[in-house]
PyMOL commands that place a pseudoatom at each C-alpha (Angstrom):
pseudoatom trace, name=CA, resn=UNK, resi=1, chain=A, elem=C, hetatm=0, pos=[-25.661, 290.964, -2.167]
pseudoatom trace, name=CA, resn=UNK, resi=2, chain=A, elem=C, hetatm=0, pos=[-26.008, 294.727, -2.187]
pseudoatom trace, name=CA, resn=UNK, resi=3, chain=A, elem=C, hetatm=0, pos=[-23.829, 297.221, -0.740]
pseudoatom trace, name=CA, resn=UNK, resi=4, chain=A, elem=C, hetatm=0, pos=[-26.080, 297.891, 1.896]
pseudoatom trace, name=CA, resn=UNK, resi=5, chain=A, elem=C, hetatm=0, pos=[-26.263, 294.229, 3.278]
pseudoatom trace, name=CA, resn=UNK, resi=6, chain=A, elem=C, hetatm=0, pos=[-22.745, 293.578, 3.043]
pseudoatom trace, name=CA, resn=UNK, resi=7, chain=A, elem=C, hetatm=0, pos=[-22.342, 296.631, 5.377]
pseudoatom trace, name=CA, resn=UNK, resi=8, chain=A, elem=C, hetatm=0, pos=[-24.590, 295.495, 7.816]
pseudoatom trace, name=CA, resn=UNK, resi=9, chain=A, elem=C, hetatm=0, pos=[-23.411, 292.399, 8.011]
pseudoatom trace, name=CA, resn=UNK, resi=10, chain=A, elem=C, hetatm=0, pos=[-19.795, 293.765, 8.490]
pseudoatom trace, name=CA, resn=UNK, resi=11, chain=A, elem=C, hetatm=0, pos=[-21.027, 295.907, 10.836]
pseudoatom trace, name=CA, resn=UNK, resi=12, chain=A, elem=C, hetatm=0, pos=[-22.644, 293.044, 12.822]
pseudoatom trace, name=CA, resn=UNK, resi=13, chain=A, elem=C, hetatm=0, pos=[-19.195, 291.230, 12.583]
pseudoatom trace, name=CA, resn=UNK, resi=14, chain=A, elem=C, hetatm=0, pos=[-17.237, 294.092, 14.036]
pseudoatom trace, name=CA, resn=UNK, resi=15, chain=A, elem=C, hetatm=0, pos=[-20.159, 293.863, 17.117]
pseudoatom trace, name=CA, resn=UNK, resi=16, chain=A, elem=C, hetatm=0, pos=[-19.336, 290.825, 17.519]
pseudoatom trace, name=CA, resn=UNK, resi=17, chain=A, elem=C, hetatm=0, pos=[-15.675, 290.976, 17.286]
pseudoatom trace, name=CA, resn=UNK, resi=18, chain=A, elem=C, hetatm=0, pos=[-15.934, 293.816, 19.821]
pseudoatom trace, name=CA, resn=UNK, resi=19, chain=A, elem=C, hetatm=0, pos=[-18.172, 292.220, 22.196]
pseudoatom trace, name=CA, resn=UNK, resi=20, chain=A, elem=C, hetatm=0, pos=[-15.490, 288.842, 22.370]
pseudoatom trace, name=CA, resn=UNK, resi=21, chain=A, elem=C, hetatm=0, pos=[-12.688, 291.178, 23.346]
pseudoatom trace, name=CA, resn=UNK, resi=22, chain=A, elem=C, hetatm=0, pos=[-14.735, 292.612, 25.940]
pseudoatom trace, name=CA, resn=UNK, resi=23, chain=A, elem=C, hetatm=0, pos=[-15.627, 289.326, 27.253]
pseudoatom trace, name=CA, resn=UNK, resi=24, chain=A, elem=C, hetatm=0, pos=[-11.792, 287.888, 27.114]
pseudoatom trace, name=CA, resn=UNK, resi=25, chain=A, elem=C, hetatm=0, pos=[-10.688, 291.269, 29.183]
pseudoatom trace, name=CA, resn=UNK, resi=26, chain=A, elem=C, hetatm=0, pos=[-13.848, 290.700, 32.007]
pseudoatom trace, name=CA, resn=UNK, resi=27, chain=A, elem=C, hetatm=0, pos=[-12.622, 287.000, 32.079]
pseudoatom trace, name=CA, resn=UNK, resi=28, chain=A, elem=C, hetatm=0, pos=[-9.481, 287.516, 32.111]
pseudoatom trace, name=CA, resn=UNK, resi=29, chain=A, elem=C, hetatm=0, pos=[-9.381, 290.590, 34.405]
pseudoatom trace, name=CA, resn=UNK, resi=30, chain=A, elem=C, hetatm=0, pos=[-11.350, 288.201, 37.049]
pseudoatom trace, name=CA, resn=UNK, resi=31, chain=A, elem=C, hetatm=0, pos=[-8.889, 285.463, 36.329]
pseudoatom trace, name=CA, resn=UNK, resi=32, chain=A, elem=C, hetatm=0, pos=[-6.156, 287.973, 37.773]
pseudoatom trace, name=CA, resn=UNK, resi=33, chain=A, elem=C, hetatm=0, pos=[-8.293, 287.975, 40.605]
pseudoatom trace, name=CA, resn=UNK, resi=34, chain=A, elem=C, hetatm=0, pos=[-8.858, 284.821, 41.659]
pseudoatom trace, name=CA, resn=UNK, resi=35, chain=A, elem=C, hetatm=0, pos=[-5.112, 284.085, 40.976]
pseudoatom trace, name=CA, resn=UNK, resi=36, chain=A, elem=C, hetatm=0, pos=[-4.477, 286.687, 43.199]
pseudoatom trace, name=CA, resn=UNK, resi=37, chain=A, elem=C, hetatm=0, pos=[-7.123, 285.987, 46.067]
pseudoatom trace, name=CA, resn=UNK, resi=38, chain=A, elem=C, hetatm=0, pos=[-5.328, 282.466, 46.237]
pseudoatom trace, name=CA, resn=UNK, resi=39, chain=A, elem=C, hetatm=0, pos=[-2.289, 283.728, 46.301]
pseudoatom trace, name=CA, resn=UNK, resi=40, chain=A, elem=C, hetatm=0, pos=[-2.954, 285.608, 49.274]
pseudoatom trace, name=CA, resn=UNK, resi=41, chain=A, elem=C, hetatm=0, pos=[-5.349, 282.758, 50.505]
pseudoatom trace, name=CA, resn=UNK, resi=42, chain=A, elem=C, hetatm=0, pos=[-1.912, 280.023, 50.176]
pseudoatom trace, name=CA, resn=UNK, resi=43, chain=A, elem=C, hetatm=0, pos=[0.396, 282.472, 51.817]
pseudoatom trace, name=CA, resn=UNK, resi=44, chain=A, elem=C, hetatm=0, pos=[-2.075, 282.815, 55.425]
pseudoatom trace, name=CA, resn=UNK, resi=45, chain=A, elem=C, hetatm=0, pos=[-1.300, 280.511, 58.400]
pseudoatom trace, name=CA, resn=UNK, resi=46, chain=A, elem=C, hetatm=0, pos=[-4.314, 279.915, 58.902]
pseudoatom trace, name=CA, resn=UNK, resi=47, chain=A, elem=C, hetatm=0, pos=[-7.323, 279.630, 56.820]
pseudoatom trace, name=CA, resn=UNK, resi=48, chain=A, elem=C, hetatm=0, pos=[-10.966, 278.775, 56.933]
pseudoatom trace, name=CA, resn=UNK, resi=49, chain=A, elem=C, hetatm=0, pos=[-14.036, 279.255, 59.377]
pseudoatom trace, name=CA, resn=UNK, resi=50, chain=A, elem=C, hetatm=0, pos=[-12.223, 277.637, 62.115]
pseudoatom trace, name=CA, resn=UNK, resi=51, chain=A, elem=C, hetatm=0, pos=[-8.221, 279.173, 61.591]
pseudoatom trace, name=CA, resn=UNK, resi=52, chain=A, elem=C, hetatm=0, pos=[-7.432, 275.677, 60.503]
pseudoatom trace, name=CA, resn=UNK, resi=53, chain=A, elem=C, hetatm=0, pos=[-3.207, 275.213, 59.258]
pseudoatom trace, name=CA, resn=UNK, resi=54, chain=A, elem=C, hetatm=0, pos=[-2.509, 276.958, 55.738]
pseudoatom trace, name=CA, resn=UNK, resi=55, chain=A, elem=C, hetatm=0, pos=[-1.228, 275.903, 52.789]
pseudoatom trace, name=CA, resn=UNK, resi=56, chain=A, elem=C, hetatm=0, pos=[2.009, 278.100, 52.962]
pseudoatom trace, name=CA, resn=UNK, resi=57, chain=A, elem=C, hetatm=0, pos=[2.637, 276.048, 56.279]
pseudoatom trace, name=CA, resn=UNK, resi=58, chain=A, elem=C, hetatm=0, pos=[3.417, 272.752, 54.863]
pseudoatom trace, name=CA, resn=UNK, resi=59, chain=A, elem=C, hetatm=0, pos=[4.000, 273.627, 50.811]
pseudoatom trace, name=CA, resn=UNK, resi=60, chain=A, elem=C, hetatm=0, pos=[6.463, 275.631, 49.340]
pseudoatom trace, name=CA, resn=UNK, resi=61, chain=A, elem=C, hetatm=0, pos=[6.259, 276.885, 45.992]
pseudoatom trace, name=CA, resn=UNK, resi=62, chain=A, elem=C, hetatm=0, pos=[10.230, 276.905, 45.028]
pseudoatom trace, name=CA, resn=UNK, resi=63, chain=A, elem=C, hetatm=0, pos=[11.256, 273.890, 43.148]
pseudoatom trace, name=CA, resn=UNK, resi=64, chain=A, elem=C, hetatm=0, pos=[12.456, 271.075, 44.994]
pseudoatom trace, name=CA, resn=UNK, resi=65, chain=A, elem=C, hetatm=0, pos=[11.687, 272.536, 48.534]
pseudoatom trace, name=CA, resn=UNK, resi=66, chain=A, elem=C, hetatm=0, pos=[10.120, 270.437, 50.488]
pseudoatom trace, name=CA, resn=UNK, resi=67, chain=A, elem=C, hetatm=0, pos=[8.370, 271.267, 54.062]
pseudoatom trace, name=CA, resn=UNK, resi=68, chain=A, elem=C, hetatm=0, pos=[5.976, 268.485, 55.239]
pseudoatom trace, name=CA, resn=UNK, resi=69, chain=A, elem=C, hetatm=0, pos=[4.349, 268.198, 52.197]
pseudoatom trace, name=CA, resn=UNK, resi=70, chain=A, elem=C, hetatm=0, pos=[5.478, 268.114, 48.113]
pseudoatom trace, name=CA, resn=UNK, resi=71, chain=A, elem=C, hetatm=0, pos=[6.697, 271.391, 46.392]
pseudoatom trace, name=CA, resn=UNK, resi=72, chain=A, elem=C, hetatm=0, pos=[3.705, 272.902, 44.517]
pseudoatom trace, name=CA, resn=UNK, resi=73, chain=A, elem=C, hetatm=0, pos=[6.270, 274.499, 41.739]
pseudoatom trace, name=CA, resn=UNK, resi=74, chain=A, elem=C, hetatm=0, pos=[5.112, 273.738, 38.606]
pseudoatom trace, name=CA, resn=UNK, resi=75, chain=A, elem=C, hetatm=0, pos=[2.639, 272.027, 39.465]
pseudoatom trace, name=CA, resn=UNK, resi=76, chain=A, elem=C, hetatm=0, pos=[-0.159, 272.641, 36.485]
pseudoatom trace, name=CA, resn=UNK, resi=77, chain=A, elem=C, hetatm=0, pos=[2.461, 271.470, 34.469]
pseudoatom trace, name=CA, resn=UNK, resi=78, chain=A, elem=C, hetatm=0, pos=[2.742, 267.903, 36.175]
pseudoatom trace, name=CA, resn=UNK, resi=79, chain=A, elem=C, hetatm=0, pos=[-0.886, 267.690, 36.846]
pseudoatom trace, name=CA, resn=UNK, resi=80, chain=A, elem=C, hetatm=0, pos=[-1.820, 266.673, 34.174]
pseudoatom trace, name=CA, resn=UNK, resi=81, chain=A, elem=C, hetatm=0, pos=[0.248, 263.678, 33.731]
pseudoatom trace, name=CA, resn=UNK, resi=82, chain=A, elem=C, hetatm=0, pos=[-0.551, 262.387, 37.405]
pseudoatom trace, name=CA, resn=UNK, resi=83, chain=A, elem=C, hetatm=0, pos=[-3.607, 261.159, 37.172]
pseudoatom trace, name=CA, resn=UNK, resi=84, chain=A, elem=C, hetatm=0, pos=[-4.642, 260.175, 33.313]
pseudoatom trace, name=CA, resn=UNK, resi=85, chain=A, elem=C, hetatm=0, pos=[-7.915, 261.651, 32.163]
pseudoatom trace, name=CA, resn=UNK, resi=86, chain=A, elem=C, hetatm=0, pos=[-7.497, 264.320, 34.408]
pseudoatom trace, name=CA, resn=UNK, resi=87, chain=A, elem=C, hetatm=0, pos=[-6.608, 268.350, 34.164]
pseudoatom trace, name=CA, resn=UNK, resi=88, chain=A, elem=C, hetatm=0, pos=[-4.593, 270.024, 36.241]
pseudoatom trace, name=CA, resn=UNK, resi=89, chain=A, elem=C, hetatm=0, pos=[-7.269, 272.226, 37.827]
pseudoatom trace, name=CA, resn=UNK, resi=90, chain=A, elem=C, hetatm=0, pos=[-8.851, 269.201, 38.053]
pseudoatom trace, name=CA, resn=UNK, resi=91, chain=A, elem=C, hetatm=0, pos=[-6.107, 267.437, 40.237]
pseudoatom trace, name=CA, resn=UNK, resi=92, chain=A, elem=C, hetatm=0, pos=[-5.594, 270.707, 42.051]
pseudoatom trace, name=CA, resn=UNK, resi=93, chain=A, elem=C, hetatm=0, pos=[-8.886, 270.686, 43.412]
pseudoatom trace, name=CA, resn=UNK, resi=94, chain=A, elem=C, hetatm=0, pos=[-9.359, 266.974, 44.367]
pseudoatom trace, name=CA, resn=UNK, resi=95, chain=A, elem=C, hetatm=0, pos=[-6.308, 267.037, 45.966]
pseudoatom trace, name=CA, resn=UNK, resi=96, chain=A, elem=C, hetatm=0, pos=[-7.455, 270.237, 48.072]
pseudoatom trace, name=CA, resn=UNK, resi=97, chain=A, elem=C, hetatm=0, pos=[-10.877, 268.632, 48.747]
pseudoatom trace, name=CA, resn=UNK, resi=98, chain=A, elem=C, hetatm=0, pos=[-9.464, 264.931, 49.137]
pseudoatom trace, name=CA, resn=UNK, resi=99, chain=A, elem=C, hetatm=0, pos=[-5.714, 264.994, 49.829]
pseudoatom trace, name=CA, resn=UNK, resi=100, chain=A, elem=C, hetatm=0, pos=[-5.376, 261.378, 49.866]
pseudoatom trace, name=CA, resn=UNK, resi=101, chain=A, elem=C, hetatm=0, pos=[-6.836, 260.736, 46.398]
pseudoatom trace, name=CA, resn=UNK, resi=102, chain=A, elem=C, hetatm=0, pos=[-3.943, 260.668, 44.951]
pseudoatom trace, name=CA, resn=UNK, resi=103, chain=A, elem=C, hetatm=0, pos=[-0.243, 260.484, 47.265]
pseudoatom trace, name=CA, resn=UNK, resi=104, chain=A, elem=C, hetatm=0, pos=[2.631, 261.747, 46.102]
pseudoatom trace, name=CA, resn=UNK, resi=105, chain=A, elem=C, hetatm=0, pos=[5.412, 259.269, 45.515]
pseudoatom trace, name=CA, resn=UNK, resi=106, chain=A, elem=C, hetatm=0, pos=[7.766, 259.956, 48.813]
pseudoatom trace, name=CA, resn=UNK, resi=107, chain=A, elem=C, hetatm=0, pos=[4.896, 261.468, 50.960]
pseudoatom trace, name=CA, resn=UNK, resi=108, chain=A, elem=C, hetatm=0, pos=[2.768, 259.760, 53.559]
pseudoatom trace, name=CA, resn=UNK, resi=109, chain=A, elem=C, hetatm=0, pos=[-1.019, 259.607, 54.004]
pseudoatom trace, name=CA, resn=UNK, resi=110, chain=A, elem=C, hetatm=0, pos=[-3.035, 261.115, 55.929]
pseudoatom trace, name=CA, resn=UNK, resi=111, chain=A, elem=C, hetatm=0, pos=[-0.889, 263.930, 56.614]
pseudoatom trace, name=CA, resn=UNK, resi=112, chain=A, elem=C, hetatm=0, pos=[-2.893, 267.016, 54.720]
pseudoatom trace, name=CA, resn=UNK, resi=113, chain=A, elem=C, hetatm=0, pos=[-5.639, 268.478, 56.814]
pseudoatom trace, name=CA, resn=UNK, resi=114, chain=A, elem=C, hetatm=0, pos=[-8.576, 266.123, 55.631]
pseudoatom trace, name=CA, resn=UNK, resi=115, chain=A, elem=C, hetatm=0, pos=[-11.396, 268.938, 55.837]
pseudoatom trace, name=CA, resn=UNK, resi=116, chain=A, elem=C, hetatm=0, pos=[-10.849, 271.960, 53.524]
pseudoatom trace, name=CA, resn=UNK, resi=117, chain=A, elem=C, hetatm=0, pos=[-14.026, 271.437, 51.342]
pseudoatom trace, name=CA, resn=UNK, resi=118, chain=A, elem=C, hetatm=0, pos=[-15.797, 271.841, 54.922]
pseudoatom trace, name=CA, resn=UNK, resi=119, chain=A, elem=C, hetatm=0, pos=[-13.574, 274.931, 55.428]
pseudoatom trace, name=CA, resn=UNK, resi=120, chain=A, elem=C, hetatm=0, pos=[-13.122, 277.350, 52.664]
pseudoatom trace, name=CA, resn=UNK, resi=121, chain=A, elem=C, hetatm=0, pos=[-15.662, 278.389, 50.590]
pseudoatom trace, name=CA, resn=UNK, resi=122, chain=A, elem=C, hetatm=0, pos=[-16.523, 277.073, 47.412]
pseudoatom trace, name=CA, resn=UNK, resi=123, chain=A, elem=C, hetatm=0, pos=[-14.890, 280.549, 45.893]
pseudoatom trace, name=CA, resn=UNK, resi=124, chain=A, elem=C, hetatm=0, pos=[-11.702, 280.248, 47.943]
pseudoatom trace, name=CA, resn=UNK, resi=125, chain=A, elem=C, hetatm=0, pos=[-11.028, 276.855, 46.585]
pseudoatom trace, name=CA, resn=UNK, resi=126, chain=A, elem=C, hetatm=0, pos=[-11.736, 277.984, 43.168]
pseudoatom trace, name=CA, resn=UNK, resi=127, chain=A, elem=C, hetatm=0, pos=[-9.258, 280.643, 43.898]
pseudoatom trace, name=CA, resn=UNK, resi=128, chain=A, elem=C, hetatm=0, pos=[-6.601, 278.315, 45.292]
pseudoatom trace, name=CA, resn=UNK, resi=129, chain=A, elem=C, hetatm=0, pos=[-7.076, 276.112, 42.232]
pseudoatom trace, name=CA, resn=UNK, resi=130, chain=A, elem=C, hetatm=0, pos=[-6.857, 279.345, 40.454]
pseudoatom trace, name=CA, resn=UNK, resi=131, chain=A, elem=C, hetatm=0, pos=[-3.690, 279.956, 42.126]
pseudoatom trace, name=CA, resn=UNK, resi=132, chain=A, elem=C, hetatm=0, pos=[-1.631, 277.002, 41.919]
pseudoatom trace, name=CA, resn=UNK, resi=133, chain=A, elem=C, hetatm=0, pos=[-2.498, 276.095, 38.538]
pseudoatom trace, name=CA, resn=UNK, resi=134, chain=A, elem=C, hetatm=0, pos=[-0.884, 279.403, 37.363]
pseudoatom trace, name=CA, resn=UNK, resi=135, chain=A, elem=C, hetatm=0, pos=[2.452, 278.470, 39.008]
for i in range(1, 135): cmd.bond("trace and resi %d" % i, "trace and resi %d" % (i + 1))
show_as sticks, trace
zoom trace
């Protein structure tokens, strides 16, 4: 190769490069985002088209508290190991959309609100997931 091709294809490389870090920051800048949106989405009363009971009402987020429902602390890192085959995001959100998938050992069913996929928007959910899989 010539000196000329090797600097183009450098060049081309360091576009590339460039363009990645660019696209980690966007990503990464609306990951903040959504984290936060849920944040503020968990912590409301009320949620959803029709003021149904928040999150914050029956979860807490310290370890070991427990309201009507489990503690959500540190929960992406038990997740995972709940349900085999599954991520924690993906737990998150099943349990969101069908709380009585999968009961928590100690906890009753039928108690969660049955009807948050009807509720929330498909981008609040994916910011609640977004939320409690960063705890």
């Amino acid at each position: 190769m010539d000196f000329q091709t090797i600097h183009q294809r450098i060049s081309q490389l360091i576009c590339l490069v460039i363009f990645a870090v660019f696209l980690t920051s966007c990503s990464s800048d609306d990951r903040v985002d959504s984290i936060k949106q849920g944040q503020i989405l968990f912590n409301q009363k009320h949620i959803g088209k029709n003021k149904v009971i928040g999150c914050v009402a029956c979860h807490s987020i310290k370890p070991g508290q427990k309201i009507i429902g489990p503690s959500l602390a540190g929960l992406s890192l038990r997740a995972p190991y709940l349900i085999p085959g599954k991520t924690a995001e993906d737990y998150i959100r099943e349990s969101i959309v069908n709380p009585d998938a999968y009961i928590v050992a100690g906890f009753l069913p039928a108690i969660m609100f049955p009807h948050y996929a009807q509720e929330l928007r498909p981008e609040e959910i994916d910011n609640l997931v977004a939320y409690l899989s960063h705890l």
